[in-house]
C-alpha positions as CSV (number, residue, x, y, z in Angstrom):
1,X,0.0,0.0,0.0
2,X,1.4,3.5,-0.9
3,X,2.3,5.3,2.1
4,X,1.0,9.3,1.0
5,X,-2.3,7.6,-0.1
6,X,-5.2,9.8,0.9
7,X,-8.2,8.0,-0.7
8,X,-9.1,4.3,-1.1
9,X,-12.3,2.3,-1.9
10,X,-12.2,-0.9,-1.3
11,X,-14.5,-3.6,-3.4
12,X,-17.2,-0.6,-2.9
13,X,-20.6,-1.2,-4.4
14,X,-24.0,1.3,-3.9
15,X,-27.0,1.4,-5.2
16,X,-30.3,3.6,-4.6
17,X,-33.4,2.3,-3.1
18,X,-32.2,-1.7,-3.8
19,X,-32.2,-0.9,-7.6
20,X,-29.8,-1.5,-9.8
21,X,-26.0,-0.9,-9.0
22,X,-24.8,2.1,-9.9
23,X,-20.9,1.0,-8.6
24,X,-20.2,-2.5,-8.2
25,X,-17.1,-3.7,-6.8
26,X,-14.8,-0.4,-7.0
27,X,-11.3,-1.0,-5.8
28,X,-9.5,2.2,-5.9
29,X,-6.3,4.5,-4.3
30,X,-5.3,7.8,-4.8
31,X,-2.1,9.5,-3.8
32,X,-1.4,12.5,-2.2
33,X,-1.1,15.5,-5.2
34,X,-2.3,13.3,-7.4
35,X,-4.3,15.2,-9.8
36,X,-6.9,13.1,-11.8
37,X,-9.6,13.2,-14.2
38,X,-13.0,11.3,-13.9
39,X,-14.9,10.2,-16.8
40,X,-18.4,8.6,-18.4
41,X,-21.4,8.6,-19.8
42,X,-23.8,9.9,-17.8
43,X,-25.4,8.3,-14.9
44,X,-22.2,5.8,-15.0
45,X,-21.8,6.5,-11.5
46,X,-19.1,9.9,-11.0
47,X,-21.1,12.3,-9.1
48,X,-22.0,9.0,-6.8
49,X,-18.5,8.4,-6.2
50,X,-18.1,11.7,-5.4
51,X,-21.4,11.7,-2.7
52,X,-19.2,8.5,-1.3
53,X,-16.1,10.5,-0.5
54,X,-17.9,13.2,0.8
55,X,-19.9,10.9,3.7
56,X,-23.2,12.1,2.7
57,X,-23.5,8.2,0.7
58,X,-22.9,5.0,2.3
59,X,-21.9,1.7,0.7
60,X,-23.8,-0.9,0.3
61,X,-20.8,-3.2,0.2
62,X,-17.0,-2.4,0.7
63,X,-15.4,0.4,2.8
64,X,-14.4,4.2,2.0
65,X,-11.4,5.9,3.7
66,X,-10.9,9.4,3.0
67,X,-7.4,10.7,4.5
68,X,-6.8,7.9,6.6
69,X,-10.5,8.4,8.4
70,X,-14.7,7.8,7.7
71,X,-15.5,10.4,5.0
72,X,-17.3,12.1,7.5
73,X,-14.8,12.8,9.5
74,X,-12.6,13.8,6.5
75,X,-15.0,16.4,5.4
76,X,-14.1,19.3,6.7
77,X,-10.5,18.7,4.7
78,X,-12.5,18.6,1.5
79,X,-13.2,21.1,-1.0
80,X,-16.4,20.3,-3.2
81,X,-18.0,22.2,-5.8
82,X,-21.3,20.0,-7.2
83,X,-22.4,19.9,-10.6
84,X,-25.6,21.5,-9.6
85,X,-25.7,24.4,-7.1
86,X,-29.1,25.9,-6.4
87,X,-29.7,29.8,-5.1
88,X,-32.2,31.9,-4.3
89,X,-31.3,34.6,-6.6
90,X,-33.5,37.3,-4.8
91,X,-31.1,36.9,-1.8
92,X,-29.5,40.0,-1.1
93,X,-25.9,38.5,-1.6
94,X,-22.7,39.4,-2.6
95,X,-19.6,37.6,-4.2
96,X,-17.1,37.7,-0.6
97,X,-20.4,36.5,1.0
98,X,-20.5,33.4,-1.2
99,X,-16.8,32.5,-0.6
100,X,-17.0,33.3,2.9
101,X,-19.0,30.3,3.1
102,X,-16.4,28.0,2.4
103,X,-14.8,29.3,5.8
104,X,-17.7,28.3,7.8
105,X,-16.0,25.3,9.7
106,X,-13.4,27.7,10.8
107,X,-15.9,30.0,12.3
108,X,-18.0,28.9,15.5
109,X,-18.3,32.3,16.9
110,X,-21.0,33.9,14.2
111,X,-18.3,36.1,12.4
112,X,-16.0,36.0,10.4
113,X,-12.2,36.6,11.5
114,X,-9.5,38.9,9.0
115,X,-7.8,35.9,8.4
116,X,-11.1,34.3,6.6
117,X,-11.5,37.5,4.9
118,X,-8.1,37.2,3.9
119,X,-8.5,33.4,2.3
120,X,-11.6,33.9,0.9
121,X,-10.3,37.3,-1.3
122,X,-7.0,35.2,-1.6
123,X,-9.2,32.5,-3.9
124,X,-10.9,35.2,-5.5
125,X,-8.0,36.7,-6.8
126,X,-6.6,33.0,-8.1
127,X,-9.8,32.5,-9.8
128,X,-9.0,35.7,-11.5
129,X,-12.7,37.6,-9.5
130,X,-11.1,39.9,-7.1
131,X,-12.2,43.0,-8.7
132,X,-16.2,41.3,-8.4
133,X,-15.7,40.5,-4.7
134,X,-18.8,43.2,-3.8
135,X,-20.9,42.4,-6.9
136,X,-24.2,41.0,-6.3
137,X,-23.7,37.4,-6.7
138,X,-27.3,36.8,-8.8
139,X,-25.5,39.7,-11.2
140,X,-22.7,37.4,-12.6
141,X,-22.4,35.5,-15.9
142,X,-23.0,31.7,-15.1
143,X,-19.5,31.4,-15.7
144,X,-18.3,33.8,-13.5
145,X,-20.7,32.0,-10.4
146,X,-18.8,28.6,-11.6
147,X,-16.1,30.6,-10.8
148,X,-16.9,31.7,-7.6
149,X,-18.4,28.7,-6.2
150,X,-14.7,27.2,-6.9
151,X,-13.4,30.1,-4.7
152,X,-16.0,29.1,-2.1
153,X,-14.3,25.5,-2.0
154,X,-11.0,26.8,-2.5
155,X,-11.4,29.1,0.8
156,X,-11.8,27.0,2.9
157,X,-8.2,25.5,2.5
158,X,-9.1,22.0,1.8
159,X,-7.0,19.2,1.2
160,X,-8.6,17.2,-1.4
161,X,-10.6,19.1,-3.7
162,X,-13.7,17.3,-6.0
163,X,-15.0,19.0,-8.9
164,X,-18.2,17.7,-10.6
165,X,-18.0,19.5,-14.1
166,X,-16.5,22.6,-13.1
167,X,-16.2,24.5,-16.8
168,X,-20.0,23.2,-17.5
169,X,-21.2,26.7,-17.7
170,X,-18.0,28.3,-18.9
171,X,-17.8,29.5,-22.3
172,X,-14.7,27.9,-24.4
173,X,-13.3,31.0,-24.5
174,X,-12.2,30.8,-21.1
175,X,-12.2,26.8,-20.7
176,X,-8.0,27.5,-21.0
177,X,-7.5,30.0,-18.6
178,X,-9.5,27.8,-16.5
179,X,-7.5,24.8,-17.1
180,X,-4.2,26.5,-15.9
181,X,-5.9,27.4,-12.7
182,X,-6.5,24.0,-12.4
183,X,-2.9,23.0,-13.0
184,X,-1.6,25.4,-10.2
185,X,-4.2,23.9,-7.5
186,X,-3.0,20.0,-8.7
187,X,0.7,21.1,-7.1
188,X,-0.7,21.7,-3.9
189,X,-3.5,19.6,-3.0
190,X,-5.2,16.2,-4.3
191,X,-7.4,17.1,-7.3
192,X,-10.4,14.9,-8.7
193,X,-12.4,16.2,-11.4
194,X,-15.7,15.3,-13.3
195,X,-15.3,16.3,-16.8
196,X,-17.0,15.5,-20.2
197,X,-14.6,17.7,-22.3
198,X,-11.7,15.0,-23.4
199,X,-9.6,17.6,-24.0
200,X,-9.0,18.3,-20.7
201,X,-7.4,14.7,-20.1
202,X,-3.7,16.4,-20.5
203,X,-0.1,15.7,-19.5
204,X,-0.5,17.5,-15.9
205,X,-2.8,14.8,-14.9
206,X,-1.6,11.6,-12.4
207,X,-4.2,9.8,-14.2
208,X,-8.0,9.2,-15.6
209,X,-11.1,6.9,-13.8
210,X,-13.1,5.8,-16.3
211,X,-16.7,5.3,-14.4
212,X,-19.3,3.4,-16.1
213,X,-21.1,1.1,-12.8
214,X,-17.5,-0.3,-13.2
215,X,-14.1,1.7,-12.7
216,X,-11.0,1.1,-14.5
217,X,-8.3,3.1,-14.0
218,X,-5.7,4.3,-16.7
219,X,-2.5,6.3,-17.4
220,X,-3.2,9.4,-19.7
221,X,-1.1,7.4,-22.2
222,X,-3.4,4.5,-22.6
223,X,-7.0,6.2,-22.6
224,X,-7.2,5.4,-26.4
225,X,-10.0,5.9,-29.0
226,X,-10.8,2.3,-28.1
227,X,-11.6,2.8,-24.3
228,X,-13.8,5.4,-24.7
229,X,-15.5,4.0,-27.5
230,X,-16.1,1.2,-25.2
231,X,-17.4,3.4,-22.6
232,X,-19.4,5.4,-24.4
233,X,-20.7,3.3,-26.9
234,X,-19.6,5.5,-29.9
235,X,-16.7,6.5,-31.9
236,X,-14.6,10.1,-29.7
237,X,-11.9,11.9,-31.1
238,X,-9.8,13.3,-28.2
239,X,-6.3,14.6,-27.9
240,X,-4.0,12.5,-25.3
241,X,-0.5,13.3,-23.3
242,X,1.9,10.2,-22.1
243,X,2.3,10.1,-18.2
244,X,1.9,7.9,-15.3
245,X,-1.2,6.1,-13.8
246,X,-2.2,6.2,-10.7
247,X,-2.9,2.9,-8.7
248,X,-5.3,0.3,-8.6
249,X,-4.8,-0.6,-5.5
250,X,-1.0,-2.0,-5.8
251,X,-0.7,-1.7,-9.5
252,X,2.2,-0.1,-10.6
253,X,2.7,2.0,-13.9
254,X,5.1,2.6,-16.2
255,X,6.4,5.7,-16.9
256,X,6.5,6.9,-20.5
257,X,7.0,10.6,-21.8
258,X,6.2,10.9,-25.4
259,X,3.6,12.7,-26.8
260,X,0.8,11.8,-28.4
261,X,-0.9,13.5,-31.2
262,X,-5.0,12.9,-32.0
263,X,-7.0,9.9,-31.4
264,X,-9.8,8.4,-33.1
């Protein structure tokens, strides 16, 4: 067993309301800094993978540790931003107020202190929305909220930080500048993110999960035309980078550094 591993499933398996399985028999470890792509077809099973880590799911089979504890009691040492956020945009609320929230398990007075001020502007300015931090939040582009809903999870320090389709409201434009934000957080803290955009499965990556009720894990090198064709059930072009895998449980990968052009 690596000894900086910071998540593992072992031979997990859920499902909702006795139905069908939506992850059967997941054996999986991730490394400390290890930053990571997650992909598959919808309703494979990613954003319940993600509910697992978090604690707020509970295996039907297998176990879930989460820096070397319960998810639940890892939580606080996790930055999340879901796929869906839901707001009340009649709520007199501004951009700091947002990210402040993401400071909340810091804060067991009722106010915040000048270092969460200081954090929460601090992610702000690396997501490039300093100058916004008094704009009313309902008065932002949806990409500029994806933005600062990242800030909000970024604020709050976190160890591990899960992404569920972060650029999803982000025009393509931007998807770039984004991406190199990205890069900068996967040199300081564990990075797992939920993406259908191939292209961002790039040479900064530890790895790719390819969910699908199933997980298999690859290097970058080896997610060909084939896998995801398999996966998805039709033909992707995509563009890929050579590095190393992460582990499947004790696997070890080989390390290769050429690059790779397109895939079909």
């Amino acid at each position: 067993m690596p000894t900086n591993e910071v998540i593992r499933l072992d031979h997990v398996s859920f499902s909702y309301q006795a139905g069908l399985p939506v992850l059967q028999d997941v054996c999986l470890s991730i490394d400390d800094k290890d930053a990571v792509a997650i992909v598959g077809p919808n309703g494979g099973g990613k954003s319940t993978m993600f509910g697992l880590l978090l604690g707020l799911l509970k295996p039907d089979r297998g176990t879930v540790s989460v820096l070397g504890n319960r998810p639940e009691l890892a939580r606080e040492r996790i930055g999340y931003m879901p796929q869906y956020s839901v707001f009340d945009y009649e709520f007199p609320v501004n951009v700091m107020d947002v990210v402040l929230m993401g400071r909340l398990h810091f804060n067991r007075f009722g106010r915040y202190s000048g270092a969460d001020k200081k954090a929460a502007m601090a992610a702000l300015d690396e997501l490039g929305m300093a100058d916004l931090a008094r704009r009313p939040f309902f008065a932002l582009s949806g990409g500029q909220r994806q933005r600062v809903l990242i800030a909000r999870a970024l604020a709050g320090e976190p160890e591990i930080m899960l992404l569920d389709e972060p650029t999803s409201n982000i025009d393509p434009g931007a998807q770039e500048q984004f991406y190199d934000v990205l890069k900068k957080l996967a040199g300081r803290m564990t990075l797992l993110v939920v993406s259908h955009d191939l292209g961002f499965v790039s040479d900064w990556l530890s790895g790719v999960i390819c969910v699908n009720r199933t997980v298999h894990i690859h290097p970058v090198s080896a997610l060909t035309g084939d896998v995801i064709r398999d996966m998805y059930g039709y033909k992707v072009n995509m563009v890929r980078h050579d590095h190393c895998c992460i582990h499947e449980h004790d696997h070890k990968c080989n390390h290769e550094h050429t690059n790779q052009g397109i895939i079909s």
